[in-house]
C-alpha positions in Angstrom: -35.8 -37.2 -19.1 -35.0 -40.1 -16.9 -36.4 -40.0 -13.3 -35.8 -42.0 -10.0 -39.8 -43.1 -11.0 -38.6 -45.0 -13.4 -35.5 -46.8 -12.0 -38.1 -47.2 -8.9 -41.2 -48.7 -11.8 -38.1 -51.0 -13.6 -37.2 -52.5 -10.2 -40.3 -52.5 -8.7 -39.0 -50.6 -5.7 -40.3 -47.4 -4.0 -39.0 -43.9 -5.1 -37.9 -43.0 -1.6 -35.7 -46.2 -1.8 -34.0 -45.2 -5.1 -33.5 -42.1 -3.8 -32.0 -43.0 -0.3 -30.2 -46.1 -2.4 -28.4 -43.0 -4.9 -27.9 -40.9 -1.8 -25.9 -43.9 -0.1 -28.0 -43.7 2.8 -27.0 -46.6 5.7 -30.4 -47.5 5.9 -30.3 -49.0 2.3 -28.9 -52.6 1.7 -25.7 -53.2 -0.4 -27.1 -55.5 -2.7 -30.4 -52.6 -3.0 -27.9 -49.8 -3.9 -25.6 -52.6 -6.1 -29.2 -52.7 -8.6 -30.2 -49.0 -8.0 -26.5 -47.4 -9.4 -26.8 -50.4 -12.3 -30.3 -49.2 -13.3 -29.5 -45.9 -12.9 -26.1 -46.6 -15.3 -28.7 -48.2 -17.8 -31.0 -46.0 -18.2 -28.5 -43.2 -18.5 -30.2 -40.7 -15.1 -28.7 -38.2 -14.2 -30.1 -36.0 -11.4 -32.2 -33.1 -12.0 -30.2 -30.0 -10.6 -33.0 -27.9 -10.5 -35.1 -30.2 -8.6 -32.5 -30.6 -6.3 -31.9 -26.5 -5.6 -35.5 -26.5 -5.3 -35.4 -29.2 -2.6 -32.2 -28.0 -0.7 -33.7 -24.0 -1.3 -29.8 -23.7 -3.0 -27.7 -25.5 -6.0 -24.4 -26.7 -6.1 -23.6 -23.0 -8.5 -21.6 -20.5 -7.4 -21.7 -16.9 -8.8 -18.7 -14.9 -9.4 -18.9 -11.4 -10.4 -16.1 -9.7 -11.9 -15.6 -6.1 -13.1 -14.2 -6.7 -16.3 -13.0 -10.6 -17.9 -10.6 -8.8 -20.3 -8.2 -8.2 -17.6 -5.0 -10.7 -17.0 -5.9 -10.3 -13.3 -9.5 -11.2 -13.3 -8.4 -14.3 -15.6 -6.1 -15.6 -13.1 -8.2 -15.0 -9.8 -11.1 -16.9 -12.3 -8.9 -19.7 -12.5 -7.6 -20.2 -8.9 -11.8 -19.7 -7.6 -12.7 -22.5 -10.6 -9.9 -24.9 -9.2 -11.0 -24.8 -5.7 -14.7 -24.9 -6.9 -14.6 -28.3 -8.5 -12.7 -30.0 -6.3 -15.4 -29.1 -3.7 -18.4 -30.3 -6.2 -19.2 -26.9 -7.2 -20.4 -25.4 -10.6 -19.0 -21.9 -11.6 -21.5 -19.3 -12.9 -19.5 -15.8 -13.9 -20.9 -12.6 -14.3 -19.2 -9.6 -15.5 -20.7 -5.8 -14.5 -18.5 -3.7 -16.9 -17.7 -1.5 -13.9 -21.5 -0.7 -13.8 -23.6 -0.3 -10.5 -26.8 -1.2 -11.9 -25.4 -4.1 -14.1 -23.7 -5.1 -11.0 -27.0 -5.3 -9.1 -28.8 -7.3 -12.6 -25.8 -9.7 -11.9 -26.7 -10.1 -8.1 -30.2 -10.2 -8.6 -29.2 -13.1 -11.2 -27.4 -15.1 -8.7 -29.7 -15.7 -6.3 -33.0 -16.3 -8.9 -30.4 -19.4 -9.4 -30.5 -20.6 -5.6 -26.9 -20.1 -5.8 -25.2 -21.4 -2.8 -22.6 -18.8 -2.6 -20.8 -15.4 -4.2 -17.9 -14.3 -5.0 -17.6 -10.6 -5.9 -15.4 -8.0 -6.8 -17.4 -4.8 -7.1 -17.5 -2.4 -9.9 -15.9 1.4 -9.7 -19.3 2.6 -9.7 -20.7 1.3 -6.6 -21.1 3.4 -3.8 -24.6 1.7 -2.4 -24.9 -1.7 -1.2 -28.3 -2.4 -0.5 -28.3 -5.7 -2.9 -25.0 -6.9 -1.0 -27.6 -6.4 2.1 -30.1 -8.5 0.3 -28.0 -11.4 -0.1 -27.0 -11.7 3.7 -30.9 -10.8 4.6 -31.5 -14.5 2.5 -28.6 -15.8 4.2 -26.4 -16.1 0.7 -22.8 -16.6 2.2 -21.2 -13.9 0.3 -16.9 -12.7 -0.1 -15.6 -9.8 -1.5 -12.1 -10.3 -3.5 -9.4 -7.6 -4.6 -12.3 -4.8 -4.4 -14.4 -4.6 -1.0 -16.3 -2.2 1.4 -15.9 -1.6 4.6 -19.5 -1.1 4.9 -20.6 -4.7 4.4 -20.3 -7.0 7.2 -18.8 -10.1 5.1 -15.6 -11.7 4.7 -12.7 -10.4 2.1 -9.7 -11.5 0.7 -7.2 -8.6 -0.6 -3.8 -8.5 -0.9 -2.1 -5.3 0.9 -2.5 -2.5 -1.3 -1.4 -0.1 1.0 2.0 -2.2 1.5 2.9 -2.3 -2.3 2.5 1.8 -3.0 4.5 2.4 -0.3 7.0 0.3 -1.3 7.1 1.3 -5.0 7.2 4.6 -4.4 9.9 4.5 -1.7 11.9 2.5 -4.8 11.5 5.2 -6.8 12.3 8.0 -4.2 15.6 5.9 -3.3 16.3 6.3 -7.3 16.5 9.7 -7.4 13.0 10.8 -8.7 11.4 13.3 -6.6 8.0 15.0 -9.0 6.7 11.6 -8.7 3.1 12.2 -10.1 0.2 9.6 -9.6 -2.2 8.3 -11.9 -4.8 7.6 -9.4 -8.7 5.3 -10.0 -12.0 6.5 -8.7 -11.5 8.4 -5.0 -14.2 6.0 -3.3 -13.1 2.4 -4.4 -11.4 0.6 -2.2 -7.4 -0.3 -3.8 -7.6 3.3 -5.3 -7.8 4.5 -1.2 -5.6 1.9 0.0 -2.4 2.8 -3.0 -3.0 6.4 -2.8 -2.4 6.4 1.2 0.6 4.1 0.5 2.1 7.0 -2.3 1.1 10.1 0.3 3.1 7.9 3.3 5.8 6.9 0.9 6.3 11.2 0.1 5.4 12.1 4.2 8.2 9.3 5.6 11.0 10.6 2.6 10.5 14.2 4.0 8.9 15.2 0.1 6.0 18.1 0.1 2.4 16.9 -1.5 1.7 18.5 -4.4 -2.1 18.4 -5.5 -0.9 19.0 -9.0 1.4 15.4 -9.5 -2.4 13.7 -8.9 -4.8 12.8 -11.7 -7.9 10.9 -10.7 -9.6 8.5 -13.2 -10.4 4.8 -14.8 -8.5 1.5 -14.1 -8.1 0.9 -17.7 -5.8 1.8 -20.5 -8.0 4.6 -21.8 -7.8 6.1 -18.7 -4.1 6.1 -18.9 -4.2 7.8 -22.4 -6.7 10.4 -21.3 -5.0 10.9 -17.7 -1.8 11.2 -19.2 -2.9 14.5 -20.8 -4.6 15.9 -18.5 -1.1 15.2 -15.7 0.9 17.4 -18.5 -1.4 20.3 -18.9 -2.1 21.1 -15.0 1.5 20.0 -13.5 4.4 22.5 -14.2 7.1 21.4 -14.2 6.7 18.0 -15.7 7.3 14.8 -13.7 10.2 12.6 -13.5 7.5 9.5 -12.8 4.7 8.2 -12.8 3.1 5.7 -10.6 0.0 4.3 -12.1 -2.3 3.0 -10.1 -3.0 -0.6 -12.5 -0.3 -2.4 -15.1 -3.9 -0.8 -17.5 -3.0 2.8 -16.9 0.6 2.5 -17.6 -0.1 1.0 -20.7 -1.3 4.0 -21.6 0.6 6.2 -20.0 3.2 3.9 -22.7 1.6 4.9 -25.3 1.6 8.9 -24.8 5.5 8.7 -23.7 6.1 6.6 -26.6 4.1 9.0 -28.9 5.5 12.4 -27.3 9.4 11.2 -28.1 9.9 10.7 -24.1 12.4 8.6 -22.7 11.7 5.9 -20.5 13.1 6.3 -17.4 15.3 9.2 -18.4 13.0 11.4 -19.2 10.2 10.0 -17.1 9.9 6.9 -15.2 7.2 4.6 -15.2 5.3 2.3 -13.1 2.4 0.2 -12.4 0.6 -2.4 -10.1 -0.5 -6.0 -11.0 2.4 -7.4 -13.2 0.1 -8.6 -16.1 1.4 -10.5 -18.4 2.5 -7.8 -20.5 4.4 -5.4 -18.4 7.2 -7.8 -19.0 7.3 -7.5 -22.5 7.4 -3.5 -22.6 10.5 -2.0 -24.5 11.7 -0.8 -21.2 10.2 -3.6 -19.3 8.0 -2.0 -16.5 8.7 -1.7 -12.8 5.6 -2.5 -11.1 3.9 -4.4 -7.9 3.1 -8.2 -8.3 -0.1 -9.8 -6.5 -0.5 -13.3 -5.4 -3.2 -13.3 -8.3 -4.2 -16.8 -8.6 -3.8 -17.2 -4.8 -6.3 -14.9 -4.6 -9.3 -16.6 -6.3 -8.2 -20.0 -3.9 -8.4 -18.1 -0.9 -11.5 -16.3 -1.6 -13.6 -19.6 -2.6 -11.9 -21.3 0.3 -13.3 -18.9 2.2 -16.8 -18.9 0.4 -16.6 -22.9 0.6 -16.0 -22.3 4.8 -19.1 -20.1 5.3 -21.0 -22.7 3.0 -20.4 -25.6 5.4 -21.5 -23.2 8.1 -24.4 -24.4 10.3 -25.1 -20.9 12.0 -23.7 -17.8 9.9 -22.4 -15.2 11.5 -21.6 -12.0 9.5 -18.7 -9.9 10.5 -16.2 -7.8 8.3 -13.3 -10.1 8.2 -10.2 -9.5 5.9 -7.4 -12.1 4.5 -5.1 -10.1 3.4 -2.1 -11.4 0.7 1.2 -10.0 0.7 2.5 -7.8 -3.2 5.9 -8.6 -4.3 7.5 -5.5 -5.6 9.1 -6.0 -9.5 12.0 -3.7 -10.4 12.5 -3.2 -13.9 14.1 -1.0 -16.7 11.2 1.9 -16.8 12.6 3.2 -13.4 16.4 2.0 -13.0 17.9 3.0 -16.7 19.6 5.9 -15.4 21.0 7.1 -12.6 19.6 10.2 -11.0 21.6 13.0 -9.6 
């Protein structure tokens, strides 16, 4: 591998003066940087990276850590952090925990054995410490929560307004006429599972409708969780629901599937809804009704964010949330019929 040694040995310069000559430094003459770049071009060098992170005690990487890559939403988010990230001069690492604490903590752990010079993370539905989050800002890794955060870590976030988006959906549904509106809820302690199950219990409170323990299933964000919670809604809630609310565009996938299998009538028999608006929720036979985020918004503002703290001279951490406004979708699984 080509070194600044050896553009230095070919032009019988020093290595400092390559090296302030490739860094433009104002110190260096034009016609000195002019045969530096040309050599350089020649000999085809290219700069060591992990010198460099060595030198600087951080590279130009940043790690992303993501619950799941299978997911429409994650993909999108990706895409608007990678955008932002190479306009800035950044490489992208990304990490995927599976929705796994200690695979989380591997991936964290990861990221900063590769000096990385920021993170990007949305945490896993199995994390309730966050002692490695505390090791990051202890090494002073500028670090931002996206989607999923924690109250308990003092670091900047950007989420969109979960809270907002239930309420709003399940107000649409109340104004339609469904009143056993049951929800598909995720784990109790993450985050957007708090924030949307608030928004439903308001939605109920504010509409004058009684709670009823029974109408709540708690589970997974994915489509098995749907399938599984789906069963579990119809044996413990008597009589059956006239929706559903599922907590991700996942869950009412499968919540699809059972209706669809069990001869059920969307909305007639049962409304359905979700949250995201993935890219299939259009193309369901009814289309569904569900809450749209500013997904790819989301990954900008987060490594805008990141990119912010980066350029930081003196970090100071403090909880600090962006929060994005949800557009709510009306379609066919909740407005087919007209209730009485």
């Amino acid at each position: 591998m080509i070194t600044i040694k050896d553009i230095a040995f070919r032009l019988n310069i020093s290595v400092s003066t390559v090296s302030r000559a490739l860094r433009n430094h104002p110190d260096i003459s034009v016609e000195t940087k002019r045969k530096v770049i040309k050599m350089a071009k020649e000999l085809d060098y290219h700069p060591n990276a992990i010198a460099q992170s060595l030198k600087r005690n951080r590279s130009n990487l940043i790690g992303v850590i993501v619950p799941q890559v299978k997911h429409d939403f994650f993909a999108t988010v990706m895409s608007g952090i990678a955008d932002v990230a190479y306009n800035a001069g950044y490489a992208v690492m990304i990490f995927q925990s599976n929705e796994n604490y200690e695979r989380e903590v591997f991936n964290v752990n990861a990221v900063m054995a590769q000096r990385a010079a920021g993170i990007l993370v949305s945490i896993s539905k199995s994390t309730e410490k966050f002692d490695h989050f505390l090791q990051l800002i202890e090494k002073d890794i500028p670090i931002v929560f996206f989607d999923r955060g924690s109250d308990q870590i003092p670091v900047s976030q950007v989420v969109v307004d979960d809270y907002d988006g239930a309420y709003k959906l399940v107000t649409h549904l109340i104004k339609t006429g469904y009143r056993r509106i049951a929800h598909l809820a995720g784990p109790q302690y993450l985050s957007i599972a708090k924030t949307r199950f608030q928004g439903y219990i308001d939605a109920l409170k504010d509409a004058g409708l009684p709670f009823d323990q029974s109408l709540i299933v708690y589970g997974g964000l994915n489509e098995e969780d749907g399938l599984t919670g789906f069963e579990r809604l119809m044996q413990q809630c008597h009589p059956s629901p006239d929706a559903i609310f599922a907590i991700t565009d996942p869950v009412a996938y499968g919540v699809f599937q059972r209706l669809k299998e069990n001869r059920y009538r969307i909305p007639d028999d049962i409304a359905l809804a979700g949250f995201s608006d993935n890219n299939i929720a259009s193309l369901l036979d009814p289309p569904l009704t569900t809450v749209r985020q500013p997904t790819y918004n989301i990954g900008k503002e987060a490594m805008n964010v990141l990119h912010q703290l980066i350029n930081q001279k003196e970090r100071i951490y403090k909880l600090n949330k962006v929060v994005l406004k949800t557009e709510l979708i009306i379609r066919e699984s909740t407005i087919g019929k007209t209730k009485d």
